[in-house]
Phi, psi and omega in degrees: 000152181256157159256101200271110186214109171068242142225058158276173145218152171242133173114221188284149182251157164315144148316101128000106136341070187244104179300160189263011200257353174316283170297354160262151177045046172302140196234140146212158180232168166270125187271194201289325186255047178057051167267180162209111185312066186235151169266146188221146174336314178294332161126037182242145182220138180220147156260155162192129138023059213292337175252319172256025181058032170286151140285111202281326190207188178210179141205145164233115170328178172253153168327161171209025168049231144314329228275330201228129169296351188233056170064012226156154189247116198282160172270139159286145173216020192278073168078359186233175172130142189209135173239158196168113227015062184067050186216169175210122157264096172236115204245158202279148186126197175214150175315130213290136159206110189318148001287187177300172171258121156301143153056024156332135183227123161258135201244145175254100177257157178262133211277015195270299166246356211076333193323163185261115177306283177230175164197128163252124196318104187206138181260053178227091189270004199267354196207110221286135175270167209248130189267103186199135211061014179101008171232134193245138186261143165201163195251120154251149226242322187299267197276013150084024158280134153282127175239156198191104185243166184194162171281160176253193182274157165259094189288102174239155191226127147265119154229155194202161179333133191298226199258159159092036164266135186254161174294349200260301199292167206247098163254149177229153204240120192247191166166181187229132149233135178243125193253000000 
């Protein structure tokens, strides 16, 4: 019951729209700039603030329709999640019991805003993946692999107007750059 005093209400408020998958099995770690790092079952990644408790950033996994019971594509959170060149690795999915788990991930967030750098199809909850020199080792259990990602070489292409260009025309100059 509530309590009415002017336009206050005092005593219980409405609930949030809150999965309930939130609060198990929560992981955190501290990142290079003391925030503190956590993930949750429910599919949530939070930075937050160790001295004045703000959230410096959020991610909420997207809906997974069916593909998942508990509505979201959960983060595992039993011991693993690795940070590591301005990033946080973590991956989506739950501990293997047939069947397999659809679209297990390892997802990479950026540890600046949350945005999703990458993510790629893998399957490994059982174990935090391992970082050292800029390549990350991780087991996908769907094919029973060793996987080993690194940044590549960096390639870039221009292209632009041949010969016979005048000051009077509008050129335009395109290109790729791929990291």
């Amino acid at each position: 019951d509530s309590l009415t005093t002017g336009n206050k209400i005092w005593g219980p408020k409405p609930m949030p729209n809150v999965n309930p998958f939130t609060s198990l099995g929560q992981q955190y770690q501290v990142g290079p700039d003391g925030a503190i790092l956590t993930w949750t079952y429910g599919g949530d990644a939070y930075s937050i603030d160790m001295e004045t408790g703000t959230f410096n950033w959020e991610y909420h996994s997207p809906p997974s329709g069916y593909e998942s019971p508990y509505g979201t594509w959960p983060f595992w959170t039993f011991t693993v999640g690795t940070v590591a060149d301005g990033k946080l690795f973590i991956p989506v999915g739950h501990m293997y019991s047939p069947p397999l788990f659809h679209h297990a991930q390892q997802l990479a967030l950026n540890l600046t805003d949350g945005s999703v750098v990458w993510s790629t199809t893998a399957f490994d909850v059982t174990s935090a993946p391992a970082i050292s020199d800029g390549i990350m080792t991780t087991l996908n259990a769907y094919d029973n692999q060793l996987y080993a990602w690194g940044k590549g070489p960096t390639a870039i292409t221009v292209s632009s107007p041949g010969v016979g260009i005048t000051t009077e025309t509008p050129i335009t100059i395109t290109g790729t750059i791929i990291d």
